[in-house]
C-alpha positions in Angstrom: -13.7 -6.4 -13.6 -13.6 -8.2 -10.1 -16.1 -8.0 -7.5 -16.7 -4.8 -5.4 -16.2 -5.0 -1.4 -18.9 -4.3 0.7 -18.6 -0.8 2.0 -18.4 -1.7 5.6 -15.2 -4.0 5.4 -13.0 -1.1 2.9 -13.8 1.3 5.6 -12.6 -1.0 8.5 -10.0 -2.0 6.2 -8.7 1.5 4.9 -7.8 1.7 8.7 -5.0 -1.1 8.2 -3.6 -0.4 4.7 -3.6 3.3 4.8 -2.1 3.3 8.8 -4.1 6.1 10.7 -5.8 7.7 8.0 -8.7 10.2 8.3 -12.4 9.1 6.9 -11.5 11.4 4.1 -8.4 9.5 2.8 -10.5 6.1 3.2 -12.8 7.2 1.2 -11.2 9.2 -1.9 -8.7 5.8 -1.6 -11.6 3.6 -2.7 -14.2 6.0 -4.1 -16.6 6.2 -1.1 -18.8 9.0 0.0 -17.2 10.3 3.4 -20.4 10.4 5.4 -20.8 6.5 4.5 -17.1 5.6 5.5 -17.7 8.0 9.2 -21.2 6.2 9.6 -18.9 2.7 9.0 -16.5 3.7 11.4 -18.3 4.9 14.0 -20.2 1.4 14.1 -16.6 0.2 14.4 -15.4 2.1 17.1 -18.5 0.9 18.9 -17.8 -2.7 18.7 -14.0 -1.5 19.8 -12.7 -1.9 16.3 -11.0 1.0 15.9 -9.9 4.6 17.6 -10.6 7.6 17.0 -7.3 10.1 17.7 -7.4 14.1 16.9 -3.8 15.0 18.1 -2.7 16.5 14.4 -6.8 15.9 13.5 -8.9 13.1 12.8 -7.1 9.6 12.6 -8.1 6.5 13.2 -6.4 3.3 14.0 -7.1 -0.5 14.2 -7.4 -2.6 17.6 -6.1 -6.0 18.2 -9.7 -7.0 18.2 -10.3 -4.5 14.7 -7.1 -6.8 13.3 -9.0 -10.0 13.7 -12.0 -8.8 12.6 -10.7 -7.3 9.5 -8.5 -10.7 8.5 -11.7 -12.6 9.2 -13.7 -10.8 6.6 -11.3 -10.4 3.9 -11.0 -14.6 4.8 -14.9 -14.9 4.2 -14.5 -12.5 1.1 -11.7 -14.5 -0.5 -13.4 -17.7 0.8 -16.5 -16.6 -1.1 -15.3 -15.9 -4.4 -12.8 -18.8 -4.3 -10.2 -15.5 -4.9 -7.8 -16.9 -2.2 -5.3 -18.7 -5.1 -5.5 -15.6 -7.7 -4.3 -13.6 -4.3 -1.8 -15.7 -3.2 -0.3 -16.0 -6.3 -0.4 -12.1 -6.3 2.0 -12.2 -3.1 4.2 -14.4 -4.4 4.8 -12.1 -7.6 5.0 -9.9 -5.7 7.7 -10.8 -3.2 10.2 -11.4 -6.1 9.5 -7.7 -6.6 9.9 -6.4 -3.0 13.6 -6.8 -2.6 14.6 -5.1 -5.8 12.4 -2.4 -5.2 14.2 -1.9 -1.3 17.3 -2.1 -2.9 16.2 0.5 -5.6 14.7 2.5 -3.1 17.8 2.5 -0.8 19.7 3.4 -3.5 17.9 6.7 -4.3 18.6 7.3 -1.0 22.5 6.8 -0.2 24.9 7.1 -3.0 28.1 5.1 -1.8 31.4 7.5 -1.5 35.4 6.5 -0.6 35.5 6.4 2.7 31.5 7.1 3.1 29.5 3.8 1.9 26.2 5.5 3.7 26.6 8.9 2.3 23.7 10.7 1.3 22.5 10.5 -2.1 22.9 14.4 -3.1 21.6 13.6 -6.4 24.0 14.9 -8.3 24.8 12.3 -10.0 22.7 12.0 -12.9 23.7 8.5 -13.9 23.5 7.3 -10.7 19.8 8.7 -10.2 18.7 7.4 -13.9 20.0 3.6 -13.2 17.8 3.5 -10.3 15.1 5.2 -11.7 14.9 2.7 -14.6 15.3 0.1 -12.2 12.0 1.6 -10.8 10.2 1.1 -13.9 11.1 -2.0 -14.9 9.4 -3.5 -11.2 6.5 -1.2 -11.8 5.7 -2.6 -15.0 5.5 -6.1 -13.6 3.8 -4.6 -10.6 0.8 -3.5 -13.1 0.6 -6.8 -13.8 -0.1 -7.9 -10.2 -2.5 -5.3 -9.5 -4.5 -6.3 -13.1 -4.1 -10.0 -11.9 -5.6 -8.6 -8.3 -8.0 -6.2 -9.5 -10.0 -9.2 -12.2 -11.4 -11.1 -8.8 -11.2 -8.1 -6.3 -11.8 -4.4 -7.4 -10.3 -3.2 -4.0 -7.0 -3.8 -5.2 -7.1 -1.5 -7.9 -5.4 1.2 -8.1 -2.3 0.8 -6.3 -0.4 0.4 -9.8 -1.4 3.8 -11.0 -0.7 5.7 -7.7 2.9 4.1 -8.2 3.4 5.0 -11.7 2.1 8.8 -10.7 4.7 8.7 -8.0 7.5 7.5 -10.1 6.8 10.0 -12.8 6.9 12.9 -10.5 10.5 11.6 -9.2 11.4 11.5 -13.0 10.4 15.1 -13.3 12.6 16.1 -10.3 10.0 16.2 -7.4 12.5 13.5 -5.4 10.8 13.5 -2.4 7.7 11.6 -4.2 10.1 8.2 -3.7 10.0 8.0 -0.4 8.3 10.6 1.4 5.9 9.3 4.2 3.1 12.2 4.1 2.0 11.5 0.8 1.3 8.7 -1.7 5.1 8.1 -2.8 6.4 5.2 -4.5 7.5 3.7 -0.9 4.6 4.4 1.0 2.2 2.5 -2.0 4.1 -0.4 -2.3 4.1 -0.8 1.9 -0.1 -0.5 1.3 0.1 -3.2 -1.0 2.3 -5.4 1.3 0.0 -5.0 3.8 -3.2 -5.3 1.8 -1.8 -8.9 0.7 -0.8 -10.0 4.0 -4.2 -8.9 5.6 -5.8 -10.5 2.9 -4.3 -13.9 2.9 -4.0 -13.6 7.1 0.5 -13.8 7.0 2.2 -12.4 9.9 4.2 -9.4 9.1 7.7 -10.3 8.4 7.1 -13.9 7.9 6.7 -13.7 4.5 10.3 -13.2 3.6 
């Protein structure tokens, strides 16, 4: 098992790769006590890190000046552990996933037609819906791999293969909206955390990374 973060940094960082969350979902994401994460991020929004918003209650959100402090402590983290190659060699496996897995994804969503090539997959086509879903599994098999791979130098990476997997069997058993859905920890919305976490992590641009 890899080396734990220090507490201070998952908060800040729980910010970026969850996108708004509440001190609650930062913490029950890496296995924090809540009152530790709020002390965290109240330091934060003191040093104008981070915002606090309570429009649709508590979220929080990074500032340009909480982005470059974040990607300059994961730097010193990978830098200190000489982690930087095992993670870069993470985002490169993963990559060759990532298009498959939009394709997949697209394809749960819109089921070609005559005359309709954007139509709305109705899922009522059980073929259709199994050849993507076994598409699904074959990337999320490989993705364990990654996240093991990740998880050996850096235990803040863990656990981004098992909240896929849980996703994808709930779509098996017929809860569709566990694919996609953006209010919960679907397949989609796990594999864009991990995107992020890897390009926060190794300081890429989003969208530069192919």
């Amino acid at each position: 098992m890899g080396t734990a973060s220090d507490p201070a940094l998952l908060s800040l960082h729980g910010v970026r790769v969850l996108g708004g969350p509440s001190t609650a979902a930062i913490a029950e994401r890496f296995g924090l006590p809540a009152a530790e994460v709020a002390e965290h991020l109240l330091d934060a929004q003191a040093y104008g890190w981070v915002t606090r918003y309570d429009y649709f209650g508590e979220t929080w959100s990074l500032t340009e000046r909480g982005k470059a402090e974040n990607e300059r402590q994961l730097a010193a983290e990978l830098d200190e552990l000489a982690a930087r190659p095992v993670v870069a060699e993470a985002h490169r496996r993963f990559l060759a996933l990532n298009g498959p897995h939009g394709v997949a994804c697209t394809n749960w969503q819109l089921r070609p037609l005559p005359g309709a090539p954007r139509a709305v997959n109705d899922h009522s086509d059980p073929v259709w819906d199994m050849r993507v879903l076994v598409e699904l599994e074959a990337l999320d098999e490989v993705l364990h791999e990654v996240v093991v791979a990740l998880t050996e130098v850096l235990t803040r990476f863990a656990g981004y293969d098992n909240l896929h997997r849980s996703a994808l069997a709930r779509v098996r058993r017929g809860a569709h909206e566990w694919l996609d859905a953006p209010d919960r920890q679907s397949c989609q919305l796990v594999w864009i955390q991990l995107h992020e976490d890897l390009l926060a992590s190794l300081q890429i641009p989003r969208g530069s990374d192919g």
